[in-house]
N, C-alpha and C positions, 0 to 999 in steps of 0.2 A: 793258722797260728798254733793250735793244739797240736797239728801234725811237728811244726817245727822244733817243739819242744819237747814232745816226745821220743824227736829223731835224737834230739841232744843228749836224754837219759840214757838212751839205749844205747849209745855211744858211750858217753861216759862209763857206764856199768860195762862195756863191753860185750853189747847181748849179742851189735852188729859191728861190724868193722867200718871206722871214718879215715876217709884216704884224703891227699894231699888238696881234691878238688871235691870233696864233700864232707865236711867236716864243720863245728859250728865258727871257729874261727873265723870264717871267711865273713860270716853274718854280720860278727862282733865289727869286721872293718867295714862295714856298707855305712856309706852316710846315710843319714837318718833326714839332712833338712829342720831339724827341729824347730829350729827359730823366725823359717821361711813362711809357718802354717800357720792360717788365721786361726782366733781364738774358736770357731765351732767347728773347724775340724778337729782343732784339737781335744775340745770335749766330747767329740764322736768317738776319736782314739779308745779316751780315759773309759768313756762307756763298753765301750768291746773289751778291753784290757780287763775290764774289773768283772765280766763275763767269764773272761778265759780264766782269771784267778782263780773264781768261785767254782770252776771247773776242775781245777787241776789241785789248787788248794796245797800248793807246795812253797812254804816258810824262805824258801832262797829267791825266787822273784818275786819283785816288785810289781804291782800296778805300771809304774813311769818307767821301766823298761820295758815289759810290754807294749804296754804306748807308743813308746819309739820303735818296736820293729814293726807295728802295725803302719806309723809312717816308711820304715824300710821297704817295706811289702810295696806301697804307694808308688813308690818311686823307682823300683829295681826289680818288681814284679815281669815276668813276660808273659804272655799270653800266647799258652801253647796250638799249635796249628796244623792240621793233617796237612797233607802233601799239596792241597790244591788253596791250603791257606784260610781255612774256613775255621772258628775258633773251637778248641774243644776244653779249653780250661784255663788254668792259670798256675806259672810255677816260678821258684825262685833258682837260679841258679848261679848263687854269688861270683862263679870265676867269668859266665858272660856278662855280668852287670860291670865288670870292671871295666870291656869295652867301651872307650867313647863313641858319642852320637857324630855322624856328620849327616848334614842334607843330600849331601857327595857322594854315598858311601863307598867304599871300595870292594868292600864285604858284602853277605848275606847271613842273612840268621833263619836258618828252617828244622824242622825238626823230622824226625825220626821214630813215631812211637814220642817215648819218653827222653828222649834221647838228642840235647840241642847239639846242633852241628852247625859251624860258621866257616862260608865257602867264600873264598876270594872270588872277585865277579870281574878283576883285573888284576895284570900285575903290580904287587906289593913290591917294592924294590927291599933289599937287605937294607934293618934296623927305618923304616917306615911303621906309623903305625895302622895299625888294621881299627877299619873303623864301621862300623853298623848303621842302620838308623832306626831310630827309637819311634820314630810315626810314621804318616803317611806322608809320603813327600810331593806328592801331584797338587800343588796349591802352591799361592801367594806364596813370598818372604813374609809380606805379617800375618798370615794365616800358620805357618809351619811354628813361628816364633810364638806365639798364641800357643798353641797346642802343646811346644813345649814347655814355656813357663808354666804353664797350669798343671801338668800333668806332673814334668818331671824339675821343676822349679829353678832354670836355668835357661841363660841368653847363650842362642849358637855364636858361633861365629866361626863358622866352616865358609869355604871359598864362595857359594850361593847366599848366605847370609852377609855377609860384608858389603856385598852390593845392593843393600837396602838403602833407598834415596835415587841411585843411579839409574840415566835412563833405562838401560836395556834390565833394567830391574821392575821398575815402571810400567814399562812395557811386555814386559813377558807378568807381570800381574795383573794388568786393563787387557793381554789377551785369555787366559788361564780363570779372572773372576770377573772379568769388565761387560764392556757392553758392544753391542755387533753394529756398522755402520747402516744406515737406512737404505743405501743403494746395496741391491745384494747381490752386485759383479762386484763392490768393492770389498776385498779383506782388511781393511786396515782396522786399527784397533782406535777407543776414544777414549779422550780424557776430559777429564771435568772442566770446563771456561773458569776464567779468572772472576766472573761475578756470580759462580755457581748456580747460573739460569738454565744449565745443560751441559750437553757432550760433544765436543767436537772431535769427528774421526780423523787419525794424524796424517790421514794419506790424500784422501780428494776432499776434507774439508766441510764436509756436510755437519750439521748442528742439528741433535736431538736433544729436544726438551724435555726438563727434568719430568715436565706433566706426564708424558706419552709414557716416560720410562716408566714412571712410579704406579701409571692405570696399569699395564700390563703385567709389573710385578705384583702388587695386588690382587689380580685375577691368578695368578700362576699359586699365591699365598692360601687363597679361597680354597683350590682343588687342591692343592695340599692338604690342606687339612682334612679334605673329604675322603681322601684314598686312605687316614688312619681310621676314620669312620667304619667304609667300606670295608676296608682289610680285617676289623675286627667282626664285622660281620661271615667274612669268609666266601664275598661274592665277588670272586675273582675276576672274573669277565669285564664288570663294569670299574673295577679297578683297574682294570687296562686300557677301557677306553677311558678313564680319567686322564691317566698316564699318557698315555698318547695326545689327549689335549696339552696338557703341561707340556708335553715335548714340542707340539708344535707352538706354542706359543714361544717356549725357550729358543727356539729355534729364530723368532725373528727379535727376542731383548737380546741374546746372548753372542758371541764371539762362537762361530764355529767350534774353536777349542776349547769352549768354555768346560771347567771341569763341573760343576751343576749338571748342562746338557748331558756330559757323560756318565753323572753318577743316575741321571732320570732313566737314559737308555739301560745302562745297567740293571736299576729295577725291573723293566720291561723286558729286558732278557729271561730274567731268573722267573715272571711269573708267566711268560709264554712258553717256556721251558718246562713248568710245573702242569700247565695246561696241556702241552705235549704239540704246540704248535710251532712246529721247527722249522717251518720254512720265516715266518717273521720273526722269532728270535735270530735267525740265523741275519737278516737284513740289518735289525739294530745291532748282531755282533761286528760284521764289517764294518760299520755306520764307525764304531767305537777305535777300530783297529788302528788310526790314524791321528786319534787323540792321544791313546795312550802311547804311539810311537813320540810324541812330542814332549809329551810331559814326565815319561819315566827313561832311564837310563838306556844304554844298547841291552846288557845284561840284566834284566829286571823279573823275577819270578809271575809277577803279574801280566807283563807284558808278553810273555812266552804263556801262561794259562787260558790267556783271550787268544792265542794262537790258536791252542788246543780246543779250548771250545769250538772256536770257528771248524777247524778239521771234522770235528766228530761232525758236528751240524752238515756241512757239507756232505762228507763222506754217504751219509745215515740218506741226504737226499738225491742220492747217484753224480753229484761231481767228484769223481774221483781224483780229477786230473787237478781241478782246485785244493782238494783236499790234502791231497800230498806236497801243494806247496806249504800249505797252511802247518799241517805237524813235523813236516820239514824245519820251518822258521823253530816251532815249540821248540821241540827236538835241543835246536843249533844252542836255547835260549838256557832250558832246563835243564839239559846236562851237567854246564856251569854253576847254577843254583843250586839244583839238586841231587847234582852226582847220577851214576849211571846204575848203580847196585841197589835200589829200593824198589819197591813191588811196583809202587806208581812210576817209574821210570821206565822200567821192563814193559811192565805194561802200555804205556805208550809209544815205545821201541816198537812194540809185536806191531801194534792196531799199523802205523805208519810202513812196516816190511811187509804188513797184510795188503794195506791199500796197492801199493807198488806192485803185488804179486797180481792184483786183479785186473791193475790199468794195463799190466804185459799182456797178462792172457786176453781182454778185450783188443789190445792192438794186434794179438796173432790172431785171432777169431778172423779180425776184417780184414788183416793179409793172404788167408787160405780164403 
């Protein structure tokens, strides 16, 4: 906030130059939401507001405008992200907050350094509007719609939102956050009985009971909270094998696609990864690869990163032949996201013309 207002004197004075997309104008038009905010956020505002005052101490703002760009900030804020999407801050930059959200998006938003940049991820047709999204979109409709009202204090109503209530809405949310059938040749997805004793799956019919469900999410709730234990302690190992119980258990409450199973495998990536144990991160990366084919778009930055990962893991463990399909797929997916001219691009161009150049000479090796 101190930065924002200092960027405005110095502007004003003309110490720096304000161009047509950085300039405080743009701030002055961002809604604020003011009316939307319960009364303790709003006195959390007035608390920082009246901080930044007694900081800066300058007779032409108010307390209650501060306040409001500190709700600005709230709602129009992005959170900045290196190339592989991992967060490294938070900035404003009024002419992308003008973007609308869809669950759909057509667009991407990745950054560059300091530098946002929004890539079309399909054809825009002429006077179409270009559209972002403002979360994560692997979840329910009333999980995305949740997130959004809370965060940025509005109801979608993009092509994926509309169809809340409707089966194949229902259904792609009892598979994505529901529960997995008892027989485990069947995939079909469950939904709750009409006298809410349990789950019947919609495909061959089987009924699980509310009990079994609620004992095993319970046990899965236990080890949860034990791996915040563990992790603060810093004893990594048995944070894995925690994790690894939780998986398996997820494994017989949850829907194959369940997005849970995938966010546990995930964790169990990142700390087998840390551990330097690459052939079982490498097992839960593939494990994942088929989830997030289902739940995130053809052109999706994350769904091309879990390529990448997969490749390097591969690669690093002599498939080369896997491996180049795998930064092949990245490749196809990142380009689009993230353009071809960034370090992290190049750099994954080289590793993928590297592999290639190995798999030839391996197939001349065994020709001569």
């Amino acid at each position: 906030m101190l930065k924002l207002y200092l960027r405005r004197k110095l502007q004003n004075d003309n110490v720096i130059p304000s161009t047509t997309t950085d300039n405080y104008s743009l701030v002055e038009a961002l809604v604020a939401h003011m009316s939307d905010i319960d009364e303790k956020q709003l006195l959390l505002y007035a608390q920082i507001a009246n901080l930044v005052n007694l900081i800066l101490q300058w007779p032409e703002i108010s307390i209650n405008e501060i306040a409001e760009n500190f709700s600005k900030l709230a709602c129009n804020a992005h959170t900045i992200c290196n190339s592989e999407l991992r967060p490294l801050g938070t900035g404003l930059y009024p002419v992308i907050s003008i973007i609308n959200h869809s669950c759909l998006p057509n667009a991407v938003l990745v950054f560059e350094g300091r530098l946002a940049v929004v890539r079309a991820v399909q054809h825009v047709p002429k006077g179409a509007e270009v559209l972002i999204s403002y979360i994560e979109t692997a979840g329910s409709t009333m999980t995305r719609q949740k997130a959004l009202k809370e965060q940025y204090l509005f109801t979608c109503t993009c092509p994926r939102c509309i169809k809340l209530g409707q089966f194949d809405d229902i259904q792609e949310s009892a598979i994505l956050e529901g529960y997995r059938c008892k027989d485990d040749g069947c995939s079909g997805f469950l939904l709750r009985d009409s006298d809410d004793k349990g789950f019947t799956c919609q495909q061959c019919g089987l009924v699980r009971s509310k009990e079994e469900i609620k004992k095993i999410a319970s046990e899965v709730n236990i080890l949860s909270k034990k791996t915040l234990a563990l992790t603060s302690c810093g004893n990594h190992q048995e944070v894995v094998s925690t994790y690894k119980m939780i998986e398996k258990l997820q494994k017989k409450l949850y829907h194959p696609f369940s997005v849970n199973l995938m966010q546990t495998r995930e964790k169990l990536i990142k700390i087998l990864m840390e551990l330097e144990d690459w052939k079982e991160a490498l097992a839960y990366c593939q494990l994942t690869i088929p989830v997030y084919q289902r739940v995130y778009p053809q052109f999706h930055p994350l769904l091309g990163l879990q390529y990448y990962t997969c490749g390097k893991l591969e690669w690093f463990l002599g498939d080369t032949e896997n491996a180049i399909k795998s930064m092949t797929e990245a490749v196809e997916i990142l380009r689009i996201t993230h353009g071809t001219n960034s370090p992290f691009m190049k750099e994954l161009i080289l590793k993928l013309e590297e592999a290639q150049a190995e798999a030839s000479y391996k197939l001349s090796s065994k020709d001569e």
